[in-house]
C-alpha positions in Angstrom: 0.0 0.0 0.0 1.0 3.3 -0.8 1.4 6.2 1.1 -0.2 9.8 0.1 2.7 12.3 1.6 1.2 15.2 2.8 3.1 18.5 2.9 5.4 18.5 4.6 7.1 21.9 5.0 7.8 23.5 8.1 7.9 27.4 9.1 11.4 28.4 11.5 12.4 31.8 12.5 15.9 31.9 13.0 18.0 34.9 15.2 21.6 35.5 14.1 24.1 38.2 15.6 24.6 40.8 13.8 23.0 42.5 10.5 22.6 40.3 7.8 21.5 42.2 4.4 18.1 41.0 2.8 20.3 40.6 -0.7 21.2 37.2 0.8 17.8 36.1 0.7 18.3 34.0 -2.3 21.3 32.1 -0.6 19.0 31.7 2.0 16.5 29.3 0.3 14.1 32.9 -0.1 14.1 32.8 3.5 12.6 36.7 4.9 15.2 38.8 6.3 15.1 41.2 8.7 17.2 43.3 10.6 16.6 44.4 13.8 17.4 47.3 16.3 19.3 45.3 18.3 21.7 44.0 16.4 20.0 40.9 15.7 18.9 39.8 11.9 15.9 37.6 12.0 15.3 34.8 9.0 11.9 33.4 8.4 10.9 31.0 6.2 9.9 27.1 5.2 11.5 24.0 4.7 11.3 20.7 3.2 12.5 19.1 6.2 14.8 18.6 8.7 17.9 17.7 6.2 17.0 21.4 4.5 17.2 22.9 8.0 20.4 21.7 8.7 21.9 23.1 5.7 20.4 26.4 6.4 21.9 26.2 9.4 25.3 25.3 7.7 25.3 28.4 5.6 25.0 30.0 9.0 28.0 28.9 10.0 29.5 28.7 7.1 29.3 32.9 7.5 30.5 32.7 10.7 26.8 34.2 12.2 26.6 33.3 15.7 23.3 31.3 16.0 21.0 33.0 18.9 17.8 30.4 18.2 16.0 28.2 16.2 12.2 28.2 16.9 9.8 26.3 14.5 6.6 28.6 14.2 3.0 27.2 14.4 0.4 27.5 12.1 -1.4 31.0 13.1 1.2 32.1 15.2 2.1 35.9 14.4 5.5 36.6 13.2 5.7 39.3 15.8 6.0 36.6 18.6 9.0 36.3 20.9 10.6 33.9 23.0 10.9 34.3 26.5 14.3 33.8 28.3 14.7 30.7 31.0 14.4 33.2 33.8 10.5 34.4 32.5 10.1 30.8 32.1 11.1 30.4 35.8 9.1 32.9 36.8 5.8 31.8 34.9 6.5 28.0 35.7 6.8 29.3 39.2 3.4 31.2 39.4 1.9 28.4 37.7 2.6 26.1 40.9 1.3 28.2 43.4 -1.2 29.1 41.9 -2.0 24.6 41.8 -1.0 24.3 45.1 -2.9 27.1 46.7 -6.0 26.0 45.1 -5.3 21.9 46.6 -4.4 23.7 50.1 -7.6 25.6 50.3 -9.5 22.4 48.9 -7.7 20.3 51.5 -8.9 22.8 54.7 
């Protein structure tokens, strides 16, 4: 039996150091990208799968960019999302259990 093979293609947002210029958006596989204030150069785009990634991320290196993240994006997600450090993670995680163990303290009383 043969296998239909859906599409496949996932979305990434990449952060690099420094500004890269959007005329190396070819090199890039068409990947968007886009400078930021803070001397960060985001790239934004698809790929066929996780072989293509890794040779994004080769040309990355291969330009001596220092790699700052990799984050696959969602369907629906806005492109004007942002990741949270481990400390806001900390914090939120944290919050997150007392909030749970307030609630089973008050239902325990």
């Amino acid at each position: 039996m043969c296998k239909v093979q859906k599409n496949t293609r996932e979305t990434y947002q990449i952060e690099v150091e420094g500004h890269l210029d959007p005329k190396w958006r070819d090199w890039f596989d068409s990947f968007e990208i886009t400078p930021q204030d803070t001397n960060v150069t985001l790239l934004r785009g698809a790929v066929e799968d996780q072989a293509a990634l890794h040779g994004l991320l080769a040309k990355i290196r291969d330009l001596g960019l220092s790699l700052l993240s990799v984050n696959r994006v969602k369907p629906g997600i806005s492109p004007h999302w942002r990741t949270i450090t481990a400390c806001e993670f900390s914090g939120l995680f944290m919050k997150k259990v007392n909030s749970v163990l307030r609630r089973s303290w008050k239902n325990s009383i």
